[in-house]
N, C-alpha and C positions, 0 to 999 in steps of 0.2 A: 615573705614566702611568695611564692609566681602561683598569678593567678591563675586559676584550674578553668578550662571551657565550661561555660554556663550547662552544653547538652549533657557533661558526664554528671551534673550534679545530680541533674534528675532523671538520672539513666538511662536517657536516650538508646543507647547501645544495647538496648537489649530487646529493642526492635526487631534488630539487629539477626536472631536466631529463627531461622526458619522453623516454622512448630508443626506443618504438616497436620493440622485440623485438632493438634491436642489441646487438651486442659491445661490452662497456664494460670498459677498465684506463684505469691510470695508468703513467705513467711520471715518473719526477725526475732530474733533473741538478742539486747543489748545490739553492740556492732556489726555482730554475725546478721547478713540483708541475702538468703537467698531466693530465688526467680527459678520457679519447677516446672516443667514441661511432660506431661503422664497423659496417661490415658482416662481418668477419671480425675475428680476433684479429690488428691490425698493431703490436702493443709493440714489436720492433723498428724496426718503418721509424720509427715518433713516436720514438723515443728517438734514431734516425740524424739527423734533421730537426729535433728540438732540439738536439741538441749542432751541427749545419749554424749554425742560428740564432745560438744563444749564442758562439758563436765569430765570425761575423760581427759582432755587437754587441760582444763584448769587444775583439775589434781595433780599435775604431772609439775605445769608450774609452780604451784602451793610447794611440790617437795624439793624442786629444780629449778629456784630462781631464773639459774642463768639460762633456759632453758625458753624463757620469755627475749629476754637480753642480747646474749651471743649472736655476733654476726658469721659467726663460723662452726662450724659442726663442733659437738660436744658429747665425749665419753660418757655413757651409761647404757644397760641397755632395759628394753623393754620387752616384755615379752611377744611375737607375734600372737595374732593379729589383733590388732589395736594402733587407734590413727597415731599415739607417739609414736609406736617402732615403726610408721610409716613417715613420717616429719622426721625422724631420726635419720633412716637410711636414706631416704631422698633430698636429705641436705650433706650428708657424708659422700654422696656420689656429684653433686652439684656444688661441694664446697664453702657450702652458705649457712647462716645459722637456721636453727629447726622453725623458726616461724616462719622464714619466705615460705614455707611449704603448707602453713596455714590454711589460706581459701582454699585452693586448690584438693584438699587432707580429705576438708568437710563436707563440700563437694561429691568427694568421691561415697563417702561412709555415707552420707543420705542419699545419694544413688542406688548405691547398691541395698539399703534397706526398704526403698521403693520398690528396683523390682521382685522382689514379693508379689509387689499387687500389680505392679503394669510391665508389660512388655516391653514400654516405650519409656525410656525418663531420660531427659535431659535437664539436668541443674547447671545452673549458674550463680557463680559467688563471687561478688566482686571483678565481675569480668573472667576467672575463671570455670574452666566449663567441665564436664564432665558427663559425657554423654552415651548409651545403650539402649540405639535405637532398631526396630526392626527395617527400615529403610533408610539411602542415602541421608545426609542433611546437608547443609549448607550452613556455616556461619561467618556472618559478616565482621569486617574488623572494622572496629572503630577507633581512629589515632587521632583524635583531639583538631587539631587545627590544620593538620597535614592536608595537601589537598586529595591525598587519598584518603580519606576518610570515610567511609561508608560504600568506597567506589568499588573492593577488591572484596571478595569472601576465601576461606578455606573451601574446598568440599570432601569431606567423609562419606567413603562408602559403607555400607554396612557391612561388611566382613571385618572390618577393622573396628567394630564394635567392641566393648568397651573402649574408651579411648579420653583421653586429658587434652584438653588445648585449654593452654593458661596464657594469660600474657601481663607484662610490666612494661613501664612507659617511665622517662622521668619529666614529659610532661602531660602527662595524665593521672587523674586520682590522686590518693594520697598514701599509697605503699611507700615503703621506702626503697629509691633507687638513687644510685649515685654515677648513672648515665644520663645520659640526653636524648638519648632514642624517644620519638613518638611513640613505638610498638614492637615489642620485642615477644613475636609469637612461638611458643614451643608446641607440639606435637608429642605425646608419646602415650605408652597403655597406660599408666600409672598418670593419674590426676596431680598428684604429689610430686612426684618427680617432675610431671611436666611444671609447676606452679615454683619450685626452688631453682628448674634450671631457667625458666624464664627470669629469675630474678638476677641470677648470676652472668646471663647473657647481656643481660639490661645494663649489669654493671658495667660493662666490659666497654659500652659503644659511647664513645666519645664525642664523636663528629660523623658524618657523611661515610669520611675516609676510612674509617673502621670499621665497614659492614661485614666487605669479603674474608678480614682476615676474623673479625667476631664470628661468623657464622662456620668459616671451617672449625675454630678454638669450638664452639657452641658444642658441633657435632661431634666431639669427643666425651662426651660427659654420655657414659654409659644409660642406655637403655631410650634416650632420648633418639626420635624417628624423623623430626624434619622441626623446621625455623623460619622464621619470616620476622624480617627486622623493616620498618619504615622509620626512614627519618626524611622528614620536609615532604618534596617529593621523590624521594630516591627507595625503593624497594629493593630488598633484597632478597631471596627464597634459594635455600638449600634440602636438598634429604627427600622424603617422603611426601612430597605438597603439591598436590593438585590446586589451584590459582583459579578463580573466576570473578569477570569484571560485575559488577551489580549494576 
């Protein structure tokens, strides 16, 4: 197995997320490691609303083996609103099985059960984000070895709040990707969507040479808003993406 950068072990990258004066912990349950950004210290309510999540999700597997398994979307349905029928249809639109939509899922469901109490929350789950904030943010990308690596950020303005940026690498972390890209960033409303069509983008980039025609393929996968693909040092940004150097 290729060894993974020392920074991403100890999640450097999560520096990374401009916090704008807020409260920031973590909370974990087993593998599930999220990183909350609120107005107040909420470690309990994130930790209530992930184990809410992960339970939801684990039931679904208990009855739907393949539902863990499948690298490709799979027939059944769930009822909305619930994070499966959201892993469901954001892998049927992206092509991928329902877990690439995993981080990104839980992400969103402890977001939105935060704000309740704050105005402000930005979560992060394994690199992916999912953020409603009252003001711009900035997030910076972190691609492992690239020498863009901390050098470029996204920035989000608040109108486009709620919002998902997820991203997949096949050499960063330990998702599972069967590209080669450093970073393959997706943009879109849905957390979920964005976190499976990252995955399916990531699939896609083979070499350098596949960015322009990955990122038009990319922006076809409904509801998805912009992309940003680094490999080595080659960048590539389509759609919706405001770009800033750090």
């Amino acid at each position: 197995m290729e060894k993974k950068p020392a920074d991403y072990l100890i999640r450097a990258y999560r520096n990374n997320i401009v916090k704008n004066n807020l409260k920031v912990f973590n909370v974990s349950i087993e593998e599930s490691d999220i990183f909350v950004s609120a107005d107040y210290d909420l470690a309990q309510e994130s930790l209530t609303s992930l184990y809410k999540a992960r339970q939801i999700i684990e039931a679904c597997i208990k009855d739907h083996p393949d539902f863990l398994t499948s690298l490709k979307p799979i027939n059944f349905e769930i009822m909305p609103p619930s994070p499966v029928s959201e892993m469901l249809q954001a892998s049927r639109e992206a092509g991928v099985g329902p877990m690439a939509a995993v981080a990104g899922t839980i992400a969103e469901y402890v977001g939105r059960e935060l704000r309740k109490y704050s105005r402000n929350v930005i979560i992060e789950n394994g690199g992916d984000i999912y953020a409603d904030t009252a003001s711009d943010i900035q997030i910076g990308i972190f691609a492992g070895e690239s020498p863009l690596s901390e050098r470029v950020a996204i920035h989000i303005k608040q109108e486009e709040m709620p919002i998902g940026i997820c991203t997949s690498s096949g050499t960063v972390g330990h998702s599972l990707s069967f590209g080669k890209a450093d970073v393959c960033c997706v943009k879109a409303k849905s957390a979920a969507l964005a976190d499976a069509a990252a995955t399916a983008v990531g699939n896609m980039v083979k070499s350098v040479r596949d960015i322009k025609a990955v990122l038009e393929q990319g922006m076809k996968i409904g509801g998805v808003l912009g992309i940003v693909i680094i490999v080595g040092e080659h960048l590539g940004a389509i759609g919706d993406i405001t770009m800033l150097e750090t």
